[in-house]
KOLZA-511755 format. One line per field, with one value per atom (N, C-alpha, C): chain; atom name; residue in three letters; y, z, x; residue number from 1. Coordinates in Angstrom, 2 decimals. Example, Ala and Ser with C-alpha at 12.3 -4.5 7.8 and 13.67 -1.06 7.14 Angstrom:
<nodes>
ch: c(A	A	A	A	A	A)
at: c(N	CA	C	N	CA	C)
aa: c(Ala	Ala	Ala	Ser	Ser	Ser)
py: c(-5.69	-4.50	-3.30	-2.25	-1.06	0.03)
pz: c(7.80	7.80	7.80	7.08	7.14	7.87)
px: c(13.19	12.30	13.20	12.85	13.67	12.90)
i: c(1	1	1	2	2	2)
</nodes>
This chain:
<nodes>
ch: c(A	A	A	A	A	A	A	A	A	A	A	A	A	A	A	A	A	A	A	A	A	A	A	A	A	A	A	A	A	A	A	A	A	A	A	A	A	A	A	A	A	A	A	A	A	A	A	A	A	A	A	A	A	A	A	A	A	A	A	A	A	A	A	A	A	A	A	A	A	A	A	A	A	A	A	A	A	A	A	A	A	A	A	A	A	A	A	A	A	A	A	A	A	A	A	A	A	A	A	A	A	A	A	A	A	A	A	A	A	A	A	A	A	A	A	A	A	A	A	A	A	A	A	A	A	A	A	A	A	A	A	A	A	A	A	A	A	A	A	A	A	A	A	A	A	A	A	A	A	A	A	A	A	A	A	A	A	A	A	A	A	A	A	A	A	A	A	A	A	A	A	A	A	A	A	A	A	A	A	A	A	A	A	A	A	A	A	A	A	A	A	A	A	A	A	A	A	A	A	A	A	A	A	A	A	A	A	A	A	A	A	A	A	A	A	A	A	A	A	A	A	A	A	A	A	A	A	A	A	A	A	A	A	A	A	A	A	A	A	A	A	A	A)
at: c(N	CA	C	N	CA	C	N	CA	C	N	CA	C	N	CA	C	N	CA	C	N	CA	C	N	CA	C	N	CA	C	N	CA	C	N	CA	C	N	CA	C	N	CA	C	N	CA	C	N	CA	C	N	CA	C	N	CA	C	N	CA	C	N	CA	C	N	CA	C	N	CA	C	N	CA	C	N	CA	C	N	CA	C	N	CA	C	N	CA	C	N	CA	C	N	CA	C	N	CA	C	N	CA	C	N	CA	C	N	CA	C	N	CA	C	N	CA	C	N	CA	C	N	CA	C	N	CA	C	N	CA	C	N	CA	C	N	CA	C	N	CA	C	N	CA	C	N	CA	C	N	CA	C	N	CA	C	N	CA	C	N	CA	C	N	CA	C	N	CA	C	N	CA	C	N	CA	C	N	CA	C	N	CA	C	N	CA	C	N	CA	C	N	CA	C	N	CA	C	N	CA	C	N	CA	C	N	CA	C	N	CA	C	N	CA	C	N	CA	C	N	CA	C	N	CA	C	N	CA	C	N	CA	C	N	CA	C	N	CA	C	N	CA	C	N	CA	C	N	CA	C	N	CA	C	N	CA	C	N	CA	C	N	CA	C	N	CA	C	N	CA	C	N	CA	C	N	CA	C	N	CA	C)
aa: c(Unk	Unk	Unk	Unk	Unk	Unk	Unk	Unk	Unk	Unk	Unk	Unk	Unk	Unk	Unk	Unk	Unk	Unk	Unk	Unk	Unk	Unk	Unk	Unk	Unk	Unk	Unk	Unk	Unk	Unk	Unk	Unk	Unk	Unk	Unk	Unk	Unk	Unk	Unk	Unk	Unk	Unk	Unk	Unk	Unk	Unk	Unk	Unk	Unk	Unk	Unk	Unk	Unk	Unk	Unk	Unk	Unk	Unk	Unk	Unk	Unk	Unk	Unk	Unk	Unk	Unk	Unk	Unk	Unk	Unk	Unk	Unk	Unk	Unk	Unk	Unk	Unk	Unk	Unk	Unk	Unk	Unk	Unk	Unk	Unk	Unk	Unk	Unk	Unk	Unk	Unk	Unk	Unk	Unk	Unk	Unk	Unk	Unk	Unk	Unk	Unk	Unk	Unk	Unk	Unk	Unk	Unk	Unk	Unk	Unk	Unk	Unk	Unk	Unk	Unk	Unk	Unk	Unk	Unk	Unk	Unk	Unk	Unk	Unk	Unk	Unk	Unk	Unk	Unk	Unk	Unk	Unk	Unk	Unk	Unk	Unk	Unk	Unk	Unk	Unk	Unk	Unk	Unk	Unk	Unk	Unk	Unk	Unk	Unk	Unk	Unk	Unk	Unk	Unk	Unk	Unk	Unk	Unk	Unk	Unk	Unk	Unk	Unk	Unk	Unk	Unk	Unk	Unk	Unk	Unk	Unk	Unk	Unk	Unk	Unk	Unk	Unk	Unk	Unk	Unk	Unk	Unk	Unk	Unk	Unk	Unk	Unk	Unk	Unk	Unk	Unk	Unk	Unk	Unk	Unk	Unk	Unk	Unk	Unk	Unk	Unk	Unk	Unk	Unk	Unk	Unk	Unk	Unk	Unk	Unk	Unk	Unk	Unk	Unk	Unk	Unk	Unk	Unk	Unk	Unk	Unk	Unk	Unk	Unk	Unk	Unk	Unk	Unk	Unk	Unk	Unk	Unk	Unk	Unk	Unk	Unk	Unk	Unk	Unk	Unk	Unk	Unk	Unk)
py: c(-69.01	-69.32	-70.83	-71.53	-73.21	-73.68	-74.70	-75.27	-76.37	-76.18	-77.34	-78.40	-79.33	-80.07	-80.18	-80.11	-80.19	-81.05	-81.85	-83.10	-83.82	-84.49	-83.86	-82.76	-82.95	-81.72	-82.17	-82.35	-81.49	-82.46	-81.57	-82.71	-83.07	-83.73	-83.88	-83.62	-84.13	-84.13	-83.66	-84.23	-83.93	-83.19	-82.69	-82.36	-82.02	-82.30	-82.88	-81.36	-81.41	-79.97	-80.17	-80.19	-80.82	-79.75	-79.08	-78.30	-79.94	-79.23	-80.02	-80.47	-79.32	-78.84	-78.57	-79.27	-79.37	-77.37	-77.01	-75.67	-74.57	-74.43	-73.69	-74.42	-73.51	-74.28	-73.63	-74.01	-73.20	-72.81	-71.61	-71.04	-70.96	-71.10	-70.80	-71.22	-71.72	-71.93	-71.49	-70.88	-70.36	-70.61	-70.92	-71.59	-70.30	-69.83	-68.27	-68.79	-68.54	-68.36	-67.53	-68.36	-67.23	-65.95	-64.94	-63.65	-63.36	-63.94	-63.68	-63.50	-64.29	-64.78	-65.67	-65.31	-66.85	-67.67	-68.60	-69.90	-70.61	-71.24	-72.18	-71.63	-71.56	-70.96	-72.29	-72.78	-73.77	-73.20	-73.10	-72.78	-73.78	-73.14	-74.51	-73.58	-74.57	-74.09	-74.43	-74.70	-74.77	-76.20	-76.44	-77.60	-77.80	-78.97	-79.01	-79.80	-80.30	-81.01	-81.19	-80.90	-80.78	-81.49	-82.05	-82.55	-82.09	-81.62	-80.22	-81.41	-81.34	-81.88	-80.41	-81.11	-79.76	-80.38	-80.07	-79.77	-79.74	-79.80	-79.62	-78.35	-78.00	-76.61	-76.76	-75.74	-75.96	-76.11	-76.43	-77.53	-75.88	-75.68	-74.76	-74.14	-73.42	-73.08	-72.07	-72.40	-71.76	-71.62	-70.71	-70.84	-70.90	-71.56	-72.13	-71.57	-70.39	-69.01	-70.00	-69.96	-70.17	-68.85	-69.28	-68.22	-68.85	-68.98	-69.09	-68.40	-68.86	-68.16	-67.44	-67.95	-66.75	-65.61	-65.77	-65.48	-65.75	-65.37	-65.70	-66.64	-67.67	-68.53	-68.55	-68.88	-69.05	-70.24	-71.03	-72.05	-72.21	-72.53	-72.57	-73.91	-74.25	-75.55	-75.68	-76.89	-77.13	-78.26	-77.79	-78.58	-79.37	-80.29	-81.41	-82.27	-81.55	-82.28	-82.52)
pz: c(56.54	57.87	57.99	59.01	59.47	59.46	59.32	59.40	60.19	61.17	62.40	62.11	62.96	62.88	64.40	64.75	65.82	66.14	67.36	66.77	68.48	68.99	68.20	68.83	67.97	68.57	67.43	68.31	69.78	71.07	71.67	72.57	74.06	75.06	76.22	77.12	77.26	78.07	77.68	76.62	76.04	74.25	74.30	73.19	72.72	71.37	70.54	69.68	69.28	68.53	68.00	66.00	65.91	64.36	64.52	63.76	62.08	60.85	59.51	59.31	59.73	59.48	60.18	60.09	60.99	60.88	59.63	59.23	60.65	61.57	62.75	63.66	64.44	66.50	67.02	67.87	68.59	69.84	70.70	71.75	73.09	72.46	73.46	72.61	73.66	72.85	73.91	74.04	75.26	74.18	75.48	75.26	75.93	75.66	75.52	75.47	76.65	76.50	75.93	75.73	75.11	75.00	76.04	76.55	75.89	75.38	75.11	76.43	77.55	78.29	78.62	78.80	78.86	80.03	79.57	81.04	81.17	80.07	80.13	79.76	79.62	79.39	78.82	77.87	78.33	77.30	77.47	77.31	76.94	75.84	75.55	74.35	74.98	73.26	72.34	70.90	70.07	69.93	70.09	69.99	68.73	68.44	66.84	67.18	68.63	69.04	70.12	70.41	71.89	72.48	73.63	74.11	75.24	75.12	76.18	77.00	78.28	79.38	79.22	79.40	79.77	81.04	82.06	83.38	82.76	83.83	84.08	83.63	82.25	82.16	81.81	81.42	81.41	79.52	79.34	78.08	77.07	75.92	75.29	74.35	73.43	72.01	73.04	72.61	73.04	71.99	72.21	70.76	71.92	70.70	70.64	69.74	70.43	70.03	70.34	69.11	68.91	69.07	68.90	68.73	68.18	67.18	66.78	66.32	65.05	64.76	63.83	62.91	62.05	62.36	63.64	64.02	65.37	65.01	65.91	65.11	65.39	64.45	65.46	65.14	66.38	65.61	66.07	66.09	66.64	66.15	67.24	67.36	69.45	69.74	70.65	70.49	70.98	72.02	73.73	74.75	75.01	75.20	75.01	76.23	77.55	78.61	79.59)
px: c(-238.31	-238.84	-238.98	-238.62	-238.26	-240.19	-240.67	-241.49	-241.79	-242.71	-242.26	-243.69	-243.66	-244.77	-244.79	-246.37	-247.04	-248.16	-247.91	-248.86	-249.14	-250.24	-251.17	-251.67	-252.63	-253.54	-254.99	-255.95	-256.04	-254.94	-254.53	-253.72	-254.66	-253.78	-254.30	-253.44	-252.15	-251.25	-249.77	-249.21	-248.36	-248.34	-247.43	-247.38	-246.02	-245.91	-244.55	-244.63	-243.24	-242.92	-241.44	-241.76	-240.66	-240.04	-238.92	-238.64	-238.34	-238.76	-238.77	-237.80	-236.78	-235.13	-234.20	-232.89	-232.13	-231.41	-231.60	-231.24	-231.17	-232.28	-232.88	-232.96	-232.76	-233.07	-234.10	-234.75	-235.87	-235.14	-235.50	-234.54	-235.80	-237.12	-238.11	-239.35	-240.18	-241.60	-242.52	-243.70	-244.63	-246.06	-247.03	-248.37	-249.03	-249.71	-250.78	-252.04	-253.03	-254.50	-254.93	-256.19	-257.25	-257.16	-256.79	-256.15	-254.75	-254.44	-252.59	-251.88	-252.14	-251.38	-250.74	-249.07	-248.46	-248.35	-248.98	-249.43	-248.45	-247.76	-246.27	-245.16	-244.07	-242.90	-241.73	-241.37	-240.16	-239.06	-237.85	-236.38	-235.06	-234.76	-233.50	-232.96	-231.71	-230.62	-230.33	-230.40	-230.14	-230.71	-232.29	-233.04	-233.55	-234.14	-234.78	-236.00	-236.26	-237.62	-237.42	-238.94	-239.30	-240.84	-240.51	-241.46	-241.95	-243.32	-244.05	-244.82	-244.59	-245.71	-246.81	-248.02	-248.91	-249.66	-249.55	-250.29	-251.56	-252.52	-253.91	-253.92	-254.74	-254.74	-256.53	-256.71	-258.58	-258.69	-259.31	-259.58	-259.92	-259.38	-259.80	-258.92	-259.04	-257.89	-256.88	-255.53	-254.51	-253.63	-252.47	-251.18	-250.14	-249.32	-248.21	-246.89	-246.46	-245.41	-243.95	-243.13	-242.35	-240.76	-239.89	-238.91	-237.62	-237.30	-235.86	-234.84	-234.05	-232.72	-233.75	-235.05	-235.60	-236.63	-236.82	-238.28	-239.16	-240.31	-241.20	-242.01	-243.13	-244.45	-245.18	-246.52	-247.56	-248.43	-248.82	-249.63	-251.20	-252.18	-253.28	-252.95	-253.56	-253.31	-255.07	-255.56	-256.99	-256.33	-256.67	-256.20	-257.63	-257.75	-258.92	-259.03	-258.34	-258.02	-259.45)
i: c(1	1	1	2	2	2	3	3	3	4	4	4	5	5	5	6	6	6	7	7	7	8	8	8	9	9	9	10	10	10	11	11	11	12	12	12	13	13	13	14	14	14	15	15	15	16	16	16	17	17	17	18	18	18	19	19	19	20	20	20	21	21	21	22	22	22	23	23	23	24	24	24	25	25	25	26	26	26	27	27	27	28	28	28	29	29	29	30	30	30	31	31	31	32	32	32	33	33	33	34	34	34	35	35	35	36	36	36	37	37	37	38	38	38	39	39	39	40	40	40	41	41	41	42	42	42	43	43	43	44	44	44	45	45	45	46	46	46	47	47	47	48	48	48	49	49	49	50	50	50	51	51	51	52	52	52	53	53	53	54	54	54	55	55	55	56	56	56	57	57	57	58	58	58	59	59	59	60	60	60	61	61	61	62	62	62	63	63	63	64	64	64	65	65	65	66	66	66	67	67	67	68	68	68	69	69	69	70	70	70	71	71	71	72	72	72	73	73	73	74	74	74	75	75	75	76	76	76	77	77	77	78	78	78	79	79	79	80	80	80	81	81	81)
</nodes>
């Protein structure tokens, strides 16, 4: 399974997402409230880093669900906006 780095966090506005390894691509990443609902959605092909705008969202722990060529990963992310 690929190992990404996520940074930072807690974030405010943006947030960076960067696969270790050129080995895997990410195909989708989605940001999930508290609820396991998905609030953001963003889409791409065969990426290895990504840079997330986050909108005004309300300040509070969310994850950060990944999807690639191995899998699914989930992340906790603390929005600090």
């Amino acid at each position: 399974m690929p190992e990404y780095i996520v940074f930072p966090n807690p974030a405010l506005r943006t947030l960076h997402v960067k696969l270790k390894s050129n080995a895997f691509s990410m195909q989708q990443i989605e940001l999930l409230d508290g609820l396991g609902r998905v609030v953001l959605n963003w889409e791409g092909v065969n990426k290895t880093e990504w840079t997330l705008s986050l909108p005004t969202l309300p300040k509070g722990l969310y994850t950060l669900r990944y999807k690639d060529d191995a899998g699914v990963k989930t992340t906790k992310i603390i929005l600090a906006q």
